[in-house]
N, C-alpha and C positions, 0 to 999 in steps of 0.2 A: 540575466541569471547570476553574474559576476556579484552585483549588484546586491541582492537577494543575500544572497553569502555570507557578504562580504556583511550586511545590516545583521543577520543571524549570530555573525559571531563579535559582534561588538555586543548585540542584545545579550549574549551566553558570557561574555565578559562582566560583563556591568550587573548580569542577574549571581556570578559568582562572588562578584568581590563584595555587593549587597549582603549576599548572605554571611560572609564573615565578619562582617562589619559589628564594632560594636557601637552600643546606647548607655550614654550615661544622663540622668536627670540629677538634678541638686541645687542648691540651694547658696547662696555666697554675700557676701558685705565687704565693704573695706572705708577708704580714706582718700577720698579726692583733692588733689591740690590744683585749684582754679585759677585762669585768670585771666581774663580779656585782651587779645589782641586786634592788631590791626593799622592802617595809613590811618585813622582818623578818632583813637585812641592814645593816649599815653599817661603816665603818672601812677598807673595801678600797681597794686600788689596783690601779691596770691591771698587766699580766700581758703580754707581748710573746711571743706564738707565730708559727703559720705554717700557712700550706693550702697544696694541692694536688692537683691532680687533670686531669679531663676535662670539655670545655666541649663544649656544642653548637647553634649557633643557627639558626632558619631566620627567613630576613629575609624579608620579602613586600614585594609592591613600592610598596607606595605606605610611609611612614614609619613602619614597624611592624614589630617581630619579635621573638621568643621565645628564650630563654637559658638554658638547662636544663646544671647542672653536677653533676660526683657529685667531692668534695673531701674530704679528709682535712684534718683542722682540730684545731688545739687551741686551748682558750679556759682560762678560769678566772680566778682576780685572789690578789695577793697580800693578805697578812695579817700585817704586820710584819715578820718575819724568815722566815715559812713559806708556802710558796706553795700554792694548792689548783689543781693540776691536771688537766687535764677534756680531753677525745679523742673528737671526733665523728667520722663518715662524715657531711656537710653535703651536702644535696639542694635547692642554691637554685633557683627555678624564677621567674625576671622577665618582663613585660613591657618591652621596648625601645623608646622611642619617640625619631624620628631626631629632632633640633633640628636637625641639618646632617648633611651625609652622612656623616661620620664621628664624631660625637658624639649620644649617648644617654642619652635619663633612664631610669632602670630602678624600677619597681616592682612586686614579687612579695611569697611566702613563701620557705620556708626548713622543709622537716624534717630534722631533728638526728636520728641514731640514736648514743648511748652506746655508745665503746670502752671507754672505761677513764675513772675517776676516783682521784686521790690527793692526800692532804694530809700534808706531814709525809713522806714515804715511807710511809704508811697507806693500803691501798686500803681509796676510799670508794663503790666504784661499785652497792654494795649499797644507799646509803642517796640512792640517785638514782634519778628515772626513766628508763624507759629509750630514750625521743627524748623533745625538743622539739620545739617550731614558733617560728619570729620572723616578725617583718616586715621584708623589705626593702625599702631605698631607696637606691639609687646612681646615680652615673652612668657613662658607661664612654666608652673613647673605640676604635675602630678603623679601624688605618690598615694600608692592604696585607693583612698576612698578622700584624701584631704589634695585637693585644690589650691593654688596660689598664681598672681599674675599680677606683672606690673605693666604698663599699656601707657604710652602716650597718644594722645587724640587732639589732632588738629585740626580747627576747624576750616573748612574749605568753603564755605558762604557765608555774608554777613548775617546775625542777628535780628541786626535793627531794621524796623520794618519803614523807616525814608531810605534816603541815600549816603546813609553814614556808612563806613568799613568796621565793622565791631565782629570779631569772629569770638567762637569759644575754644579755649585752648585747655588741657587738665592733664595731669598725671594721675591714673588710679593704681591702688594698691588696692588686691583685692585677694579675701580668703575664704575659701568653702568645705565644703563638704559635699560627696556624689552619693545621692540617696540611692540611685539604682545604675 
């Protein structure tokens, strides 16, 4: 019976703080600074792309809330005169945590699903896996209805689909807007 109870009012917990809960959808882009690490890389430089996509968070009410994005991202790092460029679909998934009401530490993952890879004008997307995973850590700020977030993502398995160590590493700056 304790038991029973005790499941009731966790259920009456969790169905209250649901209902205060808010939902935001929208909409965001920014500015990726790329660049490959890893034991079995070096000589690269960073690589300047861009994301984009759909953002979605629900806030709960006490200083906590979740950030779930599906982004079109490119990453990769140059190599003296030739760039290796790389084309995710980026599925970052953070925890929010408010320092003030409109300022948040973010820390999540990150699944990468492989568009395309090239080097050289050489597509290399055969000699890739085919997602990653990173860790994130950013912070983000939201005021009104406008979004912003800066986030490092490191990557935590190699790329390369032999036995090389090539992780993906980026700094995103990212700016939005919350349509609902």
């Amino acid at each position: 019976m304790k038991k029973i109870k005790g499941l009731l009012i966790v259920a009456l917990i969790i169905t209250a703080t649901s209902a205060n809960a808010q939902f935001k959808f929208g909409l965001g882009g920014g500015v990726n600074l790329a660049n490959l690490g890893g034991s079995d890389i070096s000589g690269t430089e960073s690589l300047i792309g861009f994301n984009g996509g759909m953002m979605l968070e629900v806030k709960l009410p006490v200083k906590l809330g979740f950030e779930a994005d599906i982004l079109f991202s490119t990453k990769g790092a140059s190599f003296g005169s030739s760039d290796y460029k790389l084309s995710y679909i980026d599925v970052p998934v953070v925890v929010k945590i408010y320092m003030v009401k409109v300022l948040s530490f973010q820390l999540g993952g990150q699944y990468s699903m492989l568009v395309s890879g090239k080097f050289a004008g050489s597509d290399t997307k055969g000699q890739l896996k085919a997602s990653d995973m990173s860790a994130v850590l950013g912070l983000g700020v939201d005021v009104l209805k406008v979004h912003a977030s800066v986030r490092y993502n490191y990557g935590l398995a190699s790329i390369d689909s032999g036995a090389a160590d090539v992780k993906n590493n980026m700094i995103t700056l990212t700016l939005g807007v919350w349509i609902k």
